[in-house]
Residue frames as qw, qx, qy, qz and C-alpha x, y, z in Angstrom:
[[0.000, 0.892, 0.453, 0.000, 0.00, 0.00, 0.00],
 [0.445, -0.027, 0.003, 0.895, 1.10, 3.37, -0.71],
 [0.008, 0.967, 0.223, -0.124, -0.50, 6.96, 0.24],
 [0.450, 0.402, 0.046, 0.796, 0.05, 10.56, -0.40],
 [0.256, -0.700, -0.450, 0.492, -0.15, 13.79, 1.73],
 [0.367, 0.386, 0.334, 0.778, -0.86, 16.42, 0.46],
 [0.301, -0.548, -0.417, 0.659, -0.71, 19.86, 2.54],
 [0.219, 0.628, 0.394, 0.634, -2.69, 22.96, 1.01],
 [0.005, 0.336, 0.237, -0.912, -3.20, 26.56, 2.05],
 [0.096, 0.625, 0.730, 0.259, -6.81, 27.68, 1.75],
 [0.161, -0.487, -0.106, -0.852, -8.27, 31.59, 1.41],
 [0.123, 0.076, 0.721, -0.678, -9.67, 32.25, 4.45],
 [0.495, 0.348, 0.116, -0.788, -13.40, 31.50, 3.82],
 [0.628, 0.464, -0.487, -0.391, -12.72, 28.65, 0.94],
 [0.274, -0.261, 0.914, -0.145, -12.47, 25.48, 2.72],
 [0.787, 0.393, 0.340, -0.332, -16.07, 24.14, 0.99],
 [0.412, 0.723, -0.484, -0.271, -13.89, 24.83, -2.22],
 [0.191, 0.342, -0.919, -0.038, -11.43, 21.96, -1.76],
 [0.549, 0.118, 0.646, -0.516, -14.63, 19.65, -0.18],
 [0.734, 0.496, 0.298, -0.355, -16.10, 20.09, -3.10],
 [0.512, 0.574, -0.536, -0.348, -13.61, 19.58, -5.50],
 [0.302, -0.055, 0.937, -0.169, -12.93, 15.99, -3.57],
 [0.576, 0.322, 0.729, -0.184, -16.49, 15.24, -5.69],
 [0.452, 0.766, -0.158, -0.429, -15.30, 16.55, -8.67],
 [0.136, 0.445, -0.879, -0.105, -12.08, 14.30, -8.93],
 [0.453, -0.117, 0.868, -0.167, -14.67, 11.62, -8.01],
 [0.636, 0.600, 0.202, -0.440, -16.56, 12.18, -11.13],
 [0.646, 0.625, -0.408, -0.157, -13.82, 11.49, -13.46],
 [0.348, -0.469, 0.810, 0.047, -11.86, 8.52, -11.33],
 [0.619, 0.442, -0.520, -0.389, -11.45, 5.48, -13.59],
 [0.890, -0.379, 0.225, -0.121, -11.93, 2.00, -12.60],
 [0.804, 0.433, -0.145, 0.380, -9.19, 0.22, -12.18],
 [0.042, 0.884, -0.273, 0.377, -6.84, 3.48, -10.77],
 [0.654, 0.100, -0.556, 0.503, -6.04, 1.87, -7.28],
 [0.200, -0.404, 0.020, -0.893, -7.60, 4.33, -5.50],
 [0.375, -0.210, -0.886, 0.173, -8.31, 2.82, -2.24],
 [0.205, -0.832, -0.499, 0.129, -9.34, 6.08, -0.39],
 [0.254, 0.576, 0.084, 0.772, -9.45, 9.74, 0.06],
 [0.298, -0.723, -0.513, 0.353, -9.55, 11.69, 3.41],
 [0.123, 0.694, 0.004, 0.710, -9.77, 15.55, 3.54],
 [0.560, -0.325, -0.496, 0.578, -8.50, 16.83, 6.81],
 [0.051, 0.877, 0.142, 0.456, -9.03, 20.61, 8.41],
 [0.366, 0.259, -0.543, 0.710, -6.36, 21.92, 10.87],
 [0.368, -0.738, -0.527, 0.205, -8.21, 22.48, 14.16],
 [0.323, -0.615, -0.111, 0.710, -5.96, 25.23, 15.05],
 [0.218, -0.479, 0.426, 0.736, -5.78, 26.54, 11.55],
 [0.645, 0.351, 0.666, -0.133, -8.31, 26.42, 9.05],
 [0.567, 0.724, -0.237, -0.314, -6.67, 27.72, 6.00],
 [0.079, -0.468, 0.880, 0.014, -4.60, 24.54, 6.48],
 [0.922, -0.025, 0.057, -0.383, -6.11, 21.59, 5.11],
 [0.260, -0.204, 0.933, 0.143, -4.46, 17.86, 4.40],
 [0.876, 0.195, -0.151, -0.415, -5.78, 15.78, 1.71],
 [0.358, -0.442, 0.817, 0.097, -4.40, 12.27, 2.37],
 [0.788, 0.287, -0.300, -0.455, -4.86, 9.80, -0.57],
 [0.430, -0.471, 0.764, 0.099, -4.01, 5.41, -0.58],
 [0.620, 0.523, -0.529, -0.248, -3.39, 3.60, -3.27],
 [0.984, -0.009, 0.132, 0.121, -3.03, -0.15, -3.55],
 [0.817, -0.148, 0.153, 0.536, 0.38, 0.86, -5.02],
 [0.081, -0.668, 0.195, 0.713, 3.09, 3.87, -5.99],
 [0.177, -0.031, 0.693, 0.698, 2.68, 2.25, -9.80],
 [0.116, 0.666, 0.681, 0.281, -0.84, 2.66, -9.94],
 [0.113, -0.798, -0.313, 0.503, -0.73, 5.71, -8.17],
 [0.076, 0.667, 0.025, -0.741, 1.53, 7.15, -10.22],
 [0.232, 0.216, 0.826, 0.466, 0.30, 5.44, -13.80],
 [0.091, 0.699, 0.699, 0.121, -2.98, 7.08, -12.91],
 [0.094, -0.742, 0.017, 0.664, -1.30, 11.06, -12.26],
 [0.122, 0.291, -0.583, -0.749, -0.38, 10.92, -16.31],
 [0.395, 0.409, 0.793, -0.218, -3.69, 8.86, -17.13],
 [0.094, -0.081, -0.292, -0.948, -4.90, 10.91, -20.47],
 [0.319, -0.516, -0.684, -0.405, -8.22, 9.94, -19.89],
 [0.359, -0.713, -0.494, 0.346, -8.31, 12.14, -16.41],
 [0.389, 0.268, 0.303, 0.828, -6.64, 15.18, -18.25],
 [0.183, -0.408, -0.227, -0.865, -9.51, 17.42, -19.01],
 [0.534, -0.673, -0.508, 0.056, -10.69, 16.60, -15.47],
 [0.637, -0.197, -0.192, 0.720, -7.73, 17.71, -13.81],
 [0.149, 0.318, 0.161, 0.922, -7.57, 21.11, -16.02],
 [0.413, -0.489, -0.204, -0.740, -11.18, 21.87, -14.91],
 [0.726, -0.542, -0.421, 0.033, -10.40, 21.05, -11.51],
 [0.483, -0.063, -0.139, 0.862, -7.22, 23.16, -10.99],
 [0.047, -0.369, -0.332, -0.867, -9.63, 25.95, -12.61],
 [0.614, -0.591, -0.489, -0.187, -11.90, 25.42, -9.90],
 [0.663, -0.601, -0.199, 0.399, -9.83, 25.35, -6.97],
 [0.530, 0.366, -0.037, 0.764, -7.56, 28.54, -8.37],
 [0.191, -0.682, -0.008, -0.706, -9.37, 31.35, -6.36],
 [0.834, -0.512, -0.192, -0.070, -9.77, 28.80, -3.33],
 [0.760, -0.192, -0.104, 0.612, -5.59, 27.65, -2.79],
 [0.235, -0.935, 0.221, 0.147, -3.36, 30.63, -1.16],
 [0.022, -0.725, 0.628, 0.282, -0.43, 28.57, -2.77],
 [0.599, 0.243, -0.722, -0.249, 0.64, 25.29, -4.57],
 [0.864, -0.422, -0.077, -0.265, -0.01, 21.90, -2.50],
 [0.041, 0.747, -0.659, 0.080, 2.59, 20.12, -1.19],
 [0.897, 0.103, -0.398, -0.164, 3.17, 16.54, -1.68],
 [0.349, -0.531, 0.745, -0.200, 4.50, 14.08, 0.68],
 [0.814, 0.168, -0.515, -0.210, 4.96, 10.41, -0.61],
 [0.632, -0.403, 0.487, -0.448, 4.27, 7.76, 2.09],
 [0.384, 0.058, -0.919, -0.071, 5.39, 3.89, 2.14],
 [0.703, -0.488, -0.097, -0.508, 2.02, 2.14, 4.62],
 [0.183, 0.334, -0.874, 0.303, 3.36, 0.05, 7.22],
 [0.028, 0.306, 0.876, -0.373, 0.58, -0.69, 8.85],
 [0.385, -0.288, -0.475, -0.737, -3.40, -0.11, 8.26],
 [0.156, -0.240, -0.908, 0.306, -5.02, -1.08, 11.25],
 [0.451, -0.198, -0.532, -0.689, -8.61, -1.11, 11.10],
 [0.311, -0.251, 0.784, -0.474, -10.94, -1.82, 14.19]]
């Protein structure tokens, strides 16, 4: 198993923004992808601070499905969305799972 983190700065006021785009990207996911789950996170202390953590059955599917052409003209018209929302680019952290524990 393999996740990503991914640490954004939101406009004060634009946190729905990245919510909702979390059902945009679910509109164009493709079976198949590896896509095991998606959490969106809000900083208690800090709410122009979100986390989006993503996991993937693996780092090849994960990243087979970032160049995917067939999620393309999602993507574009999801960046286009979320452009007035992000205070800066996201930042990416790439995670190995060690453990999953489920109760």
């Amino acid at each position: 198993m393999w996740a990503q983190l991914s640490t954004v700065r939101v406009k004060e006021g634009k946190t729905d923004a990245v919510a909702g785009a979390m059902e945009q990207l679910r509109a164009f996911e493709q079976p198949g992808s590896g896509l095991l789950r998606t959490i969106v996170m809000e900083d208690q202390k800090d709410p122009t601070r979100m986390f989006v953590l993503v996991m993937f059955e693996s780092e090849q599917k994960a990243r087979f499905r970032e160049s995917d052409p067939r999620r393309q003209d999602g993507i574009r018209a999801l960046r286009t969305s979320l452009a007035d929302a992000l205070d800066a680019a996201p930042e990416y952290t790439d995670l190995t799972v060690v453990a999953d524990l489920v109760p």
